[in-house]
N, C-alpha and C positions, 0 to 999 in steps of 0.2 A: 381457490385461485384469486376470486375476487379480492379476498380479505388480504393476501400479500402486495395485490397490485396497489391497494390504497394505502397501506401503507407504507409500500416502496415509495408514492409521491405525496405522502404526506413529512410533515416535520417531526425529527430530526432527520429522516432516513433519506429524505429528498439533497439533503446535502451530498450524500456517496452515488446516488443515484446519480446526479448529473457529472458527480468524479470521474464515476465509471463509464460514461456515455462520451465525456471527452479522452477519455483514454481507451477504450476504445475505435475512437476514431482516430485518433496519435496511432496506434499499432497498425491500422488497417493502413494510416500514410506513411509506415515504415513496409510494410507488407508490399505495398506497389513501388515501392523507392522512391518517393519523393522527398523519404526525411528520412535521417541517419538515428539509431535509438539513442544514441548518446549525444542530441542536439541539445540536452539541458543540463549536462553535466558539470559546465561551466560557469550555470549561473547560482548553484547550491553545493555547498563544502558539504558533501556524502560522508565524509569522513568523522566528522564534528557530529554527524546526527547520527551515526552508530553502521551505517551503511554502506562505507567506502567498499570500493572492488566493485559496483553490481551500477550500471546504469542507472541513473538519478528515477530516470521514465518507468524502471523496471520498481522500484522503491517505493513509486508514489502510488505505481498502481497494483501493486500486494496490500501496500496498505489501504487504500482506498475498497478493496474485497475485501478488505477482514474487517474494516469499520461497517463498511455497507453491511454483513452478517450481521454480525452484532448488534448493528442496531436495528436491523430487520428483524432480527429475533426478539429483541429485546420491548421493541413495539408492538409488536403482534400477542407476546408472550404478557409484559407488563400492563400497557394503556388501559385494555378493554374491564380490568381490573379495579381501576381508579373509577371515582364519579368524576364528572366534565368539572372542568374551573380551576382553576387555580393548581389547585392538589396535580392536575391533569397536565397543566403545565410543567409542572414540576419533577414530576418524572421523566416528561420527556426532556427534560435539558439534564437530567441524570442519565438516561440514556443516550444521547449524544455525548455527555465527558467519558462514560466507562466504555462505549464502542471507541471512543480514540485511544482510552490510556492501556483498551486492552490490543487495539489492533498493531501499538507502535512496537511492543516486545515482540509479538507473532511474527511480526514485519523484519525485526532482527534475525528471530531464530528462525523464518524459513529461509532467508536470505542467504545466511552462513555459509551453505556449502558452495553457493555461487561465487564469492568474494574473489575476487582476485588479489595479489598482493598487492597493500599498499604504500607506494616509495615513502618513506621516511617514519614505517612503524619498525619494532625489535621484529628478525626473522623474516623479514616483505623479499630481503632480496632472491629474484627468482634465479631458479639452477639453470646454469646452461645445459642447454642440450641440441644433437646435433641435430642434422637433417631427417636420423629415423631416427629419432627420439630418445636416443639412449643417452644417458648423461654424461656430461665430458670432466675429467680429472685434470 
């Protein structure tokens, strides 16, 4: 246990570490209602970065779990491997680029089934349907 915690607050892994702690705390202010989950949806085009349909807040924080993984894994698994110096550095800033470039497709494909439709893609527009949900012709 010792050996995850230090490198949970060591570098690179201390970057998702503190992700996860502010997000987090965003969930716990949407949990008591002081903040709406889609307070940041306005200020990042979801759609541009492969996302749209899914709250901006819900996006950053799948990915910010699956980076944090990987590169908890990746530290614990990789560093103790390496001699200290240089060499040592260097894997860990390998292991922060492949915990991001793996966490952004992960972040795509668990997101998918959440998607809502989005106005202005081929097929976004949604079906009406009435009050009990049965589709209208």
């Amino acid at each position: 246990m010792g050996t995850l915690m230090s490198a949970a607050a060591a570098f690179p892994t201390l970057f998702f570490t503190s992700a996860l702690l502010v997000a987090v705390a965003f969930w716990l202010l949407v949990a008591v209602g002081l903040v709406d989950s889609g307070s940041f949806d306005a200020d990042l085009d979801a759609v541009a970065w492969g996302v749209g349909g899914v709250p901006v807040a819900a996006a950053c924080t799948v990915l910010a779990v699956l980076a944090w993984g990987v590169c908890l894994a990746g530290t614990v698994l990789l560093v103790p491997r390496v001699p200290p110096g240089a060499s040592q550095m260097l894997v860990r800033l390998g292991v922060l680029v492949v915990a991001v470039l793996a966490a952004w497709p992960g972040t795509r494909l668990l997101l998918r089934p959440f998607r809502a439709p989005v106005p202005g893609r081929p097929g976004a527009e949604p079906v009406a349907r009435t009050v009990t949900g049965s589709h209208r012709q």
